[in-house]
Structure formats: structure tokens, C-alpha cells
C-alpha positions in Angstrom: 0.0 0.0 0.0 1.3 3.4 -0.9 -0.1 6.8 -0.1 -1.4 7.3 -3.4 -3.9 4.0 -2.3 -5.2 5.7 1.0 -5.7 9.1 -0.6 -7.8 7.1 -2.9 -9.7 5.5 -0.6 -10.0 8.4 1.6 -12.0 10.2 -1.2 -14.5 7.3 -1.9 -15.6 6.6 1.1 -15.5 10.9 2.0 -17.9 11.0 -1.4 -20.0 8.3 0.3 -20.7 9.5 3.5 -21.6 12.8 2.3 -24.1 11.5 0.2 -25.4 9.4 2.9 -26.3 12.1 5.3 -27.2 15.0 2.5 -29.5 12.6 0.2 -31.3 11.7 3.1 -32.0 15.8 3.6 -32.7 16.5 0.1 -35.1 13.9 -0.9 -38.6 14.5 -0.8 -40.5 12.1 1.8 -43.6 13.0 0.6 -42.8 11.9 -3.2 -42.1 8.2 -4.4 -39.1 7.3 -5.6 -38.6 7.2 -9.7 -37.1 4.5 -11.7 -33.7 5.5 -11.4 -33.9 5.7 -7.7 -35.7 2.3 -7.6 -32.9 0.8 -9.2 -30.3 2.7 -7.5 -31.9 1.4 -4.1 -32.1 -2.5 -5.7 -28.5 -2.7 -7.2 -27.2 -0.7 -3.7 -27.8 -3.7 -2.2 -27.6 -6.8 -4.8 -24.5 -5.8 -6.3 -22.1 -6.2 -3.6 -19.0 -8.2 -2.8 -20.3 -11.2 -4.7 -20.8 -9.6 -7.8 -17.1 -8.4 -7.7 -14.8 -9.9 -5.2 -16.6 -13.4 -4.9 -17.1 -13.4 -9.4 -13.3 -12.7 -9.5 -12.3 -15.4 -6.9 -15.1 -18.4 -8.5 -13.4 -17.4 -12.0 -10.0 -18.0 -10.9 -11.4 -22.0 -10.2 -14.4 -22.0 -12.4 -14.0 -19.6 -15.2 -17.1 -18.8 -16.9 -19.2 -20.2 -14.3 -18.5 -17.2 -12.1 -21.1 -15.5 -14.4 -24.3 -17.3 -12.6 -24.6 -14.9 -9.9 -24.3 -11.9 -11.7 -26.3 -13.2 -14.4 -29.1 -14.7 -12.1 -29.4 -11.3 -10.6 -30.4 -9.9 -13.8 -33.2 -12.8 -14.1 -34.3 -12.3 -11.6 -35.1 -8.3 -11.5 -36.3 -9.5 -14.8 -38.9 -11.7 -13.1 -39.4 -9.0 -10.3 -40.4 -6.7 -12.7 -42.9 -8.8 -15.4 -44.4 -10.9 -12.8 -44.2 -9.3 -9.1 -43.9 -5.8 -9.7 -47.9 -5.1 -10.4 -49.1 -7.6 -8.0 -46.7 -6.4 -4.9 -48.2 -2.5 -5.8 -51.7 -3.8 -5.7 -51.3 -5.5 -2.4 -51.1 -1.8 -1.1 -48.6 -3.3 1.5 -44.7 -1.8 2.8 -43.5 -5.3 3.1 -43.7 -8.6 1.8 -44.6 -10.5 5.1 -47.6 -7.9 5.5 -49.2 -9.6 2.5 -48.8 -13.1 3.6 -50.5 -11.6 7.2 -53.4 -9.7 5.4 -54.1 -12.9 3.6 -53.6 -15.3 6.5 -53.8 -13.8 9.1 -51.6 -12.4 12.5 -50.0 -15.7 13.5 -48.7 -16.6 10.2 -47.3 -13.0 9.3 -45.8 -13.0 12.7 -43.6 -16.2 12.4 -43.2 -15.5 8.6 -41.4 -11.9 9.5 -39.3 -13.7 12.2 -38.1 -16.5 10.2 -37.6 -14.6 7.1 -35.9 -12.0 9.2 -33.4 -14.6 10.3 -32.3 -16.1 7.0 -31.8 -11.8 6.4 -29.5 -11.6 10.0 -27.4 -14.7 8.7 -26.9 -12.7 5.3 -26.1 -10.1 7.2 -23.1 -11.6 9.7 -21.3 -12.9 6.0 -21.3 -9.0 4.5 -19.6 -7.8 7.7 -17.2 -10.7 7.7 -16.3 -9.9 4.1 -16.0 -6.1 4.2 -13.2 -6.9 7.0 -11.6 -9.1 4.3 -11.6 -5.7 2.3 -10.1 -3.8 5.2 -7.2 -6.3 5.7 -6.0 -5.3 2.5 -5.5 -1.8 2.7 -4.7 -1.8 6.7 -3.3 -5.3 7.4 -2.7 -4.7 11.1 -5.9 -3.3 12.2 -7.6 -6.1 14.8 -10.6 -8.4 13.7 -13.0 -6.2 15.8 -11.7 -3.2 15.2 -12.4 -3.7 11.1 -15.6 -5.4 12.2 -16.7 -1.9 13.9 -15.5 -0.1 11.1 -17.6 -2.1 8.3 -20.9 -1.7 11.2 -20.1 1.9 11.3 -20.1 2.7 7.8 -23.4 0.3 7.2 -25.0 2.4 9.8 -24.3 5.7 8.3 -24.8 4.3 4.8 -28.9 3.9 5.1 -29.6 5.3 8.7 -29.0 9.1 7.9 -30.3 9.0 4.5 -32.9 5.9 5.4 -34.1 3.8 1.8 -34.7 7.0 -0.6 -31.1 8.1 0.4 -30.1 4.6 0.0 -31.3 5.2 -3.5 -29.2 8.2 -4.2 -25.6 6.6 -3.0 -26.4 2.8 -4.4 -27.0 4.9 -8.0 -23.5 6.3 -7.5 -22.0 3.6 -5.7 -23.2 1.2 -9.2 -22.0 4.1 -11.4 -18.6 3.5 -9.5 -18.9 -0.2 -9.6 -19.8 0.1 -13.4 -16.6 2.1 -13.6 -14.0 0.0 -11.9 -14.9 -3.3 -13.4 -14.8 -2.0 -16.8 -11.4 -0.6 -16.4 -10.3 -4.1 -14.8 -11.8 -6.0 -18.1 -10.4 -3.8 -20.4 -6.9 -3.6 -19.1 -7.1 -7.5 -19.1 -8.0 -7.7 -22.7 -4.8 -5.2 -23.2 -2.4 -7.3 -21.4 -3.8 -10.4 -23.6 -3.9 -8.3 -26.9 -7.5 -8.4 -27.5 -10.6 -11.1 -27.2 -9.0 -14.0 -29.0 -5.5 -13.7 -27.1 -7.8 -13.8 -24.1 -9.7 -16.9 -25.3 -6.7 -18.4 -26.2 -5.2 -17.9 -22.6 -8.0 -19.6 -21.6 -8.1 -22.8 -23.9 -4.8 -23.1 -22.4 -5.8 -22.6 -18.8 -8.9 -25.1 -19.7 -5.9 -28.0 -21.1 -4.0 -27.4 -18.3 -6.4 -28.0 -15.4 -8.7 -30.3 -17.1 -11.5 -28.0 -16.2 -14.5 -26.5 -18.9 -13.3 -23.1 -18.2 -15.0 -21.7 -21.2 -18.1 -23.3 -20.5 -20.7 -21.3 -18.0 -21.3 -25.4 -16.8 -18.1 -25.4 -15.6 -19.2 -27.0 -11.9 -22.2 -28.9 -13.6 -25.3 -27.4 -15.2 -27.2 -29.1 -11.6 -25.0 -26.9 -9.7 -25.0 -23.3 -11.8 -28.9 -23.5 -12.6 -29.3 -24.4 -9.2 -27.3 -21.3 -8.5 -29.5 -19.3 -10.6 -32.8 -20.4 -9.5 -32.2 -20.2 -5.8 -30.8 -16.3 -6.9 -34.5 -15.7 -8.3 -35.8 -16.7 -5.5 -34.1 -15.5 -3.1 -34.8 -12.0 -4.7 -38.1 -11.9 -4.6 -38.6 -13.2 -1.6 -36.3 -10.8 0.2 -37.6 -7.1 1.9 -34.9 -5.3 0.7 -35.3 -6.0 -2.9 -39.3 -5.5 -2.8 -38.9 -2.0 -0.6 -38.1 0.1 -3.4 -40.8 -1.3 -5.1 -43.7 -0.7 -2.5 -41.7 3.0 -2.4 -41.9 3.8 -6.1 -44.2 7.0 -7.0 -46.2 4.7 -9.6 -46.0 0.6 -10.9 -44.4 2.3 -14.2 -41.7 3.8 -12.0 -41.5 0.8 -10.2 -41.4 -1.4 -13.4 -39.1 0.7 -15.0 -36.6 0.4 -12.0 -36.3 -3.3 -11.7 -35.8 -3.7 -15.9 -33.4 -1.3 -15.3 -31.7 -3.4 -13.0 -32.4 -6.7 -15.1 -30.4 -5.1 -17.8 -27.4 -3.1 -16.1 -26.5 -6.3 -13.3 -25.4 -9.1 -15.5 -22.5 -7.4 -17.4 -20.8 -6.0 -13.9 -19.7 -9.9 -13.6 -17.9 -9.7 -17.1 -15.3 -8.0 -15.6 -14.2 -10.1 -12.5 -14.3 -13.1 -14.9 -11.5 -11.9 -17.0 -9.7 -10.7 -13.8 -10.3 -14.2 -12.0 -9.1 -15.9 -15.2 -6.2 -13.7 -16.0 -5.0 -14.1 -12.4 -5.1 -17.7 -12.7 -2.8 -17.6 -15.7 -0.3 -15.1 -14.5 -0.2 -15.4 -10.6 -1.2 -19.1 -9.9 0.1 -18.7 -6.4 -2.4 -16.0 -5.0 -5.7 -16.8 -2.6 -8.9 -16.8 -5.2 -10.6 -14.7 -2.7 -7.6 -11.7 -3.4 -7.6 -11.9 -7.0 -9.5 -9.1 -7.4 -7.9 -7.0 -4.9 -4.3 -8.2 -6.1 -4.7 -7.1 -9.7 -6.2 -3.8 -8.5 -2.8 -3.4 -6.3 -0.7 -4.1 -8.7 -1.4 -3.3 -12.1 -3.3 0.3 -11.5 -1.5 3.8 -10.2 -1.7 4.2 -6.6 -4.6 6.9 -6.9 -7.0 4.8 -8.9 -6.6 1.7 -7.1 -7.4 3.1 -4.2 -10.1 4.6 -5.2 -11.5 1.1 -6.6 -10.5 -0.3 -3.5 -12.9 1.9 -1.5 -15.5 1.2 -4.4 -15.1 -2.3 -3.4 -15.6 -1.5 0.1 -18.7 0.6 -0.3 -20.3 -2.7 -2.4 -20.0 -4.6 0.6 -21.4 -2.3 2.7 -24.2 -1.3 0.7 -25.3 -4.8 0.8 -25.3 -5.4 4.6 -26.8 -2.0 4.9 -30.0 -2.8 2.5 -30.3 -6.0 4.0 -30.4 -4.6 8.0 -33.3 -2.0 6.0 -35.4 -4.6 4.4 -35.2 -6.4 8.1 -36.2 -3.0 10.5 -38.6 -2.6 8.0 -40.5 -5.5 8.6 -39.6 -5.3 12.5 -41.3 -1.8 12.5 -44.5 -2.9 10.3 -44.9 -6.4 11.1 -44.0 -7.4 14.5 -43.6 -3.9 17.0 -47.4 -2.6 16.0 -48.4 -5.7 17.8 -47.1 -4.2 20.9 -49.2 -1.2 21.9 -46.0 1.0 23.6 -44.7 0.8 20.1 -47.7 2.7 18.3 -47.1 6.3 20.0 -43.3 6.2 18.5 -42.7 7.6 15.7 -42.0 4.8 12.9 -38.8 6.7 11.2 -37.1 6.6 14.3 -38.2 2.9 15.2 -36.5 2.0 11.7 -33.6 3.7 12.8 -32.9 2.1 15.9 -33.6 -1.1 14.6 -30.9 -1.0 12.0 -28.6 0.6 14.7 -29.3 -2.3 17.0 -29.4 -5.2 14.3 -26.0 -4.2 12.9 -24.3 -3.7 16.2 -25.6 -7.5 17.4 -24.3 -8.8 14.0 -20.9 -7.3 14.3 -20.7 -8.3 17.7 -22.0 -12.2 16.4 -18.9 -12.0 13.9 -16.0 -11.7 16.2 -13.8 -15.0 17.3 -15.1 -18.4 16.7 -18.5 -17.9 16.7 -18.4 -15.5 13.2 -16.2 -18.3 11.6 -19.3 -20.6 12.3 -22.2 -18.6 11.9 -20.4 -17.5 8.2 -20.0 -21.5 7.1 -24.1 -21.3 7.4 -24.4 -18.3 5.6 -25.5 -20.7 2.4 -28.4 -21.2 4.2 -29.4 -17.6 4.3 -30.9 -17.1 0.9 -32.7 -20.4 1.2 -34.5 -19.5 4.6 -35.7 -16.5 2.8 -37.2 -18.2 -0.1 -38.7 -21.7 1.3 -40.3 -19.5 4.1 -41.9 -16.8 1.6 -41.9 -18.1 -1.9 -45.2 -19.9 -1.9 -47.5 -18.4 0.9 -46.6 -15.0 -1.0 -47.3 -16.4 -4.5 -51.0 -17.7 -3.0 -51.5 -15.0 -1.5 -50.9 -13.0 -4.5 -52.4 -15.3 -7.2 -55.0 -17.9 -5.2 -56.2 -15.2 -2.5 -59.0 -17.0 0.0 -57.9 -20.8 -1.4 -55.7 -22.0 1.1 -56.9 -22.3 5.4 -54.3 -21.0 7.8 -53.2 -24.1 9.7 -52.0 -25.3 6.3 -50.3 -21.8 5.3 -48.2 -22.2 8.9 -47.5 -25.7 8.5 -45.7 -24.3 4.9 -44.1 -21.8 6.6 -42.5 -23.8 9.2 -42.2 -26.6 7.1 -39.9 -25.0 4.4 -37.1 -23.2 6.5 -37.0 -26.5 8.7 -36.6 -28.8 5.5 -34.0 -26.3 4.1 -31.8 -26.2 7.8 -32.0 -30.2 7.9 -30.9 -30.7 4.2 -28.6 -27.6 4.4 -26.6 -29.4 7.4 -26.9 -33.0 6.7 -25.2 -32.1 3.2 -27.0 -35.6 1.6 -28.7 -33.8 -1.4 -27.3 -33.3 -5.1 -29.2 -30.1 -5.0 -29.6 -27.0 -3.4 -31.5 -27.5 0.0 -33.5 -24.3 -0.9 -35.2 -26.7 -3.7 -36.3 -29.5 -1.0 -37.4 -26.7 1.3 -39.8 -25.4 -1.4 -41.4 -28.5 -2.3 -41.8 -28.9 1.1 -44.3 -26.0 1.5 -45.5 -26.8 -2.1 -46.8 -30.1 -0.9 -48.7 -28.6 2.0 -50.2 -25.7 0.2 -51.6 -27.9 -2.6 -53.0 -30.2 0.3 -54.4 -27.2 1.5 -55.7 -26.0 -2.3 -57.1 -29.7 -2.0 -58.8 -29.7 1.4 -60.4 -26.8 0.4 -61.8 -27.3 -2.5 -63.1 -30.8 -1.1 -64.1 -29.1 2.1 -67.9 -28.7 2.6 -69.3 -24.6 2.0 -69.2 -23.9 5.3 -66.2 -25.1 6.5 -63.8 -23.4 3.7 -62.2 -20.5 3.5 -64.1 -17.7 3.2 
């Protein structure tokens, strides 16, 4: 690290915070948020250290197959925005849980929130873990706790000054920067490989020479990647944080508009820590994966620039934990605290506020010593708590509205997140747990379709 690199860094994360706590000032509460601030708000938080660090280091083993998460984040604003987007605006709901409890009723919103907001909290432990990854890079003495206060720190001021419309305004710039660094990293690869084909040919010989499919985006099998994919999809739009800025748009056409926005601008940001994570692999076979990224940055930019991509990194991370701990205060304040009559009298801003304080805080103090090592080796569950405990009661809520009684609905709730957590740990299946946990619920909400349809008059749902 030279001075050049902490000038660098100094100014991106100066620019960030200032947009944090002005944005939050200048935006108008009264007016929803337009397309570019609904995908600003979205990519803020889905474009973080896997879609740049985590691409770069699966490229360096898998090649191509780095691509799925990028890729699948596309898809799946793409399915957010054809099928969800009009239905989740109709609802006339703030969170996603609020139109499984409107539909079901108290008990099954309640234990949907909390278990949904759990798979979140896991999500949440693995961001903070990696931004202090980030930090050791650029400050390799600085103590474990010390960079997990940090990372906390800057979450905090990332969405509590500015709350979710100032999220908007800094994820817009902080994707702008994104955009911006992985470019520069794809093109200066192609330079130092003379162009496309002396890049493909680097990697026909990095394909011979491991025996792996680098070129192929199958590389880990096409079970694995699609399964990759899928659970992306549904992990999306099954997630708060995603759906917020939807619920917050100033009209569905905004709202719409946003998330195809997203669907189109996501995939390519992965383009560039595939050539990276390849190149590295070619040149410096020795590194860690997980620093490939970070390495080339360090070594192959001027001081000044890197650094100043080295904070962009940064900010991704944080970004993400930051719309995550939103998306989960957010259903604290709607979903759970109203049932508590103390709560009512506060103002709900504030409640929001605290609640991210609070939630980030516990998770940074979760991450330190051997207890963060083990809580991150679950975070694979995360995205599959999320989906098996929302995915269908949402979608028949949505689309088969007063078809399905509520002892089935909680059963599926339960049922899903359990099945994932069993399969997740016992490691037996030769697919994504997230997959058994759906079909779990599946199979007791079309029991339920069934029961009620066979149900005397009086005794179905009404």
C-alpha cells in the first residue's frame, strides 16, 4: 500500500458518506421514488462483494461459471419486474410479510417476518465478515474487531441518515462506480492479452491445463450453476430489501421501469471479474482466489486509482449489509412492534432507525472470534431460509387469494425453513436445500388447495 492508495480510498468513502447524510435531507418524503432511484436502491444492495470480489475469486477455479450470480441477478429483477412488480403495488402493502398476514392472518405473518428475518441476519453476519476481508487489504494490522466496527459503522451511516430514498441516491452512484472500476479491470485484461482472442486463447490453455471447462458457463455442472441461478430468483423476490423500493416507487411504471433497469445493467458487472479471476489464474497461480481481485487492483493500477476502486469495493460490501439490515427493520417496524401497543405512540422513522442501529451492532458483535467463523459456514443457508419460508404463501397470497386455510399456510411456513436447515446441514442432497425446502411447503399448500376445494361450504375458507 502506498499513499497514493489511501488518498484514494479516503476520497470514496469521504464522497459516500456525504451523500449518505445529504441525500437523506434532500429527498422529498412526501414523493415516491422514480425509476432510477428504484434501481439505485435494488442494485445498492444486490450488487455487492459477490458480484465483484466473490465473481473474480469463483473465475479464478471455475471460469465462466463465475457468471451465474451476476447473471441470475439480472433474471431475476427480470422476473421481479414482469411478474411481481404489479401484483406487490396492488397489495397496497410496505412489506412482503404484511401480504402473507393480510391474507392469513396475525400468526402466520408474525412467524413469517421472524423467520424470514433470520435467513436476512445470517446474510447479514457474512457481508460484515467480508468487508473486514476488504479492510485487511488496505490496513493489514488493524484487529478483527476493530475492522468489524468499522464495516458496522459505515453500514450504519450508509442507510440510517439518509434511510431507503437516500439509499437510492448513493447505491445509483455507488453502481455508477462499480460500473466504472470493473470495466477498467476487463479492459486492461484484454490489453495485457492483446484483444478477445489472445484472451480466449489464454483460456483454452488454462482449460488443457487443469482439465476443467473453463469456457463453459457449466463449468461446476449445469445441476450446480442453474441451481445457483434459481435459488438467486428466489431468493430475490422473496427478500424485503429488494421489494422496498418497489412498495416505495411513485407509480407501478416507475417501479417497473426500476427493476428492468436493474435486469439489464446487473449481468454485465460480472464480465469484468471473470477476465480478472481468469487472467490471475494464468499469471499469478500462487495468490488466494478470494484476493484476486484486490491483487490485480494493487498491482497493475496507479496508486490513486486503485485506491479509489479499492474503496468502491468496500462501499459494495457495505451497501449490501446496509439494504439487507433495511429490508429487516422494516418488517420489524410494520410487522412485529405494531403488535405491541407501547410501540404505536413512537414515531416509525425513528423505530426504523434504531432497529438497524441495533441489528447491525448484534451482527458485528455475532462476527467476532469463533462464533463469526461458524455462523459465516451457514451463511449458504441464508438465501434459502428466505425463499422456502416466503416463496409460496406470497405467491398464494398473490395469485389464489382466500384458497388455502391457515393451519396449512403455517405448516408451509415452518415446514420450508426447517426442511432447508436439515438438508442444508446433513449435506446428503445433489441439489440446493433451498429446492427440498420449497417442495416442502409446495406439498402442504396444494394439500391445502385440495382440502379446500373438497371441504364442505361452510367449512372453507371464506
Amino acid at each position: 500500500m502506498e499513499v497514493g492508495h489511501l488518498i484514494g480510498i479516503g476520497i470514496t468513502l469521504t464522497v459516500i458518506v456525504l451523500l449518505s447524510v445529504f441525500s437523506g435531507k434532500l429527498t422529498n418524503a412526501k414523493k415516491g421514488m422514480g425509476s432510477w432511484g428504484v434501481f439505485g436502491a435494488i442494485t445498492g444492495t444486490l450488487v455487492g462483494g459477490s458480484s465483484t470480489v466473490g465473481t473474480a475469486q469463483l473465475a479464478f477455479h471455475y471460469g465462466m461459471s463465475a457468471w451465474w450470480f451476476t447473471l441470475g441477478g439480472g433474471i431475476a429483477c427480470l422476473v421481479l419486474a414482469l411478474v411481481f412488480v404489479k401484483r406487490f403495488r396492488e397489495s397496497n402493502s410496505r412489506t412482503l410479510t404484511e401480504i402473507v398476514r393480510k391474507e392469513y392472518g396475525e400468526r402466520c405473518g408474525v412467524t413469517a417476518s421472524v423467520l424470514s428475518a433470520t435467513g436476512n441476519f445470517i446474510n447479514i453476519i457474512s457481508q460484515l465478515i467480508a468487508a473486514t476481508a476488504i479492510i485487511a487489504v488496505f490496513w493489514p494490522g488493524l484487529s478483527h474487531t476493530l475492522s468489524l466496527a468499522i464495516s458496522a459503522a459505515f453500514m450504519i451511516v450508509y442507510i440510517v441518515f439518509g434511510g431507503t430514498k437516500g439509499s437510492a441516491v448513493t447505491g445509483l452512484f455507488k453502481m455508477i462506480l462499480l460500473y466504472a472500476t470493473m470495466v477498467a479491470c476487463g479492459a486492461l485484461v484484454l490489453v495485457f492479452t492483446n484483444g478477445i482472442s489472445g484472451f480466449t486463447a489464454l483460456v483454452s490453455e488454462l482449460s488443457s491445463s487443469t482439465g476443467l471447462p473453463l469456457h463453459s458457463p457449466f463449468a461446476r455442472g449445469i445441476g450446480t450453476d442453474l441451481g445457483a441461478c434459481l435459488s438467486l430468483i428466489l431468493g430475490v423476490v422473496t427478500t424485503q430489501a429488494y421489494a422496498q423500493p418497489i412498495f416505495m416507487a411513485s407509480s407501478t411504471k416507475e417501479a417497473k421501469k426500476g427493476a428492468l433497469l436493474s435486469a439489464f445493467i446487473i449481468p454485465p458487472v460480472g464480465i469484468g471479474g471473470i477476465l480478472v479471476g481468469l487472467y490471475m489464474r494464468s499469471v499469478h497461480p500462487e495468490i488466494v482466489a478470494k484476493t484476486a481481485l484486490t491483487s490485480f487492483v494493487l498491482e497493475y493500477f496507479p496508486p490513486l486509482v486503485g485506491g479509489i476502486i479499492l474503496g468502491a469495493l468496500f462501499i459494495a460490501v457495505v451497501g449490501t449489509g446496509a439494504g439487507l439490515a433495511s429490508g429487516i427493520a422494516a418488517v420489524i417496524r410494520n410487522d412485529i412492534l405494531p403488535r405491541f401497543k407501547k410501540f404505536k405512540a413512537v414515531g416509525g422513522t425513528l423505530i426504523e432507525r434504531v432497529c438497524i442501529v441495533v441489528l447491525l451492532l448484534a451482527a458485528a458483535a455475532l462476527s467476532t472470534g469463533k462464533l463469526g467463523d461458524t455462523i459465516l459456514s451457514f451463511a449458504f443457508l441464508s438465501m434459502g431460509l428466505r425463499g422456502a419460508t416466503l416463496l409460496l404463501p406470497l405467491c398464494c397470497g398473490l395469485w389464489l387469494p382466500k384458497k388455502i386455510s391457515r393451519p396449512f399456510v403455517m405448516t408451509a411456513i415452518i415446514l420450508g425453513p426447517a426442511t432447508v436447515a436439515v438438508f442444508g446441514l446433513w449435506d446428503v442432497l445433489p441439489f440446493d436445500p433451498l429446492f427440498a425446502g420449497v417442495l416442502a411447503a409446495c406439498a402442504v399448500m396444494v394439500m391445502g388447495f385440495w382440502a379446500n376445494r373438497h371441504a364442505p361450504s361452510h367449512l372453507s375458507v371464506e
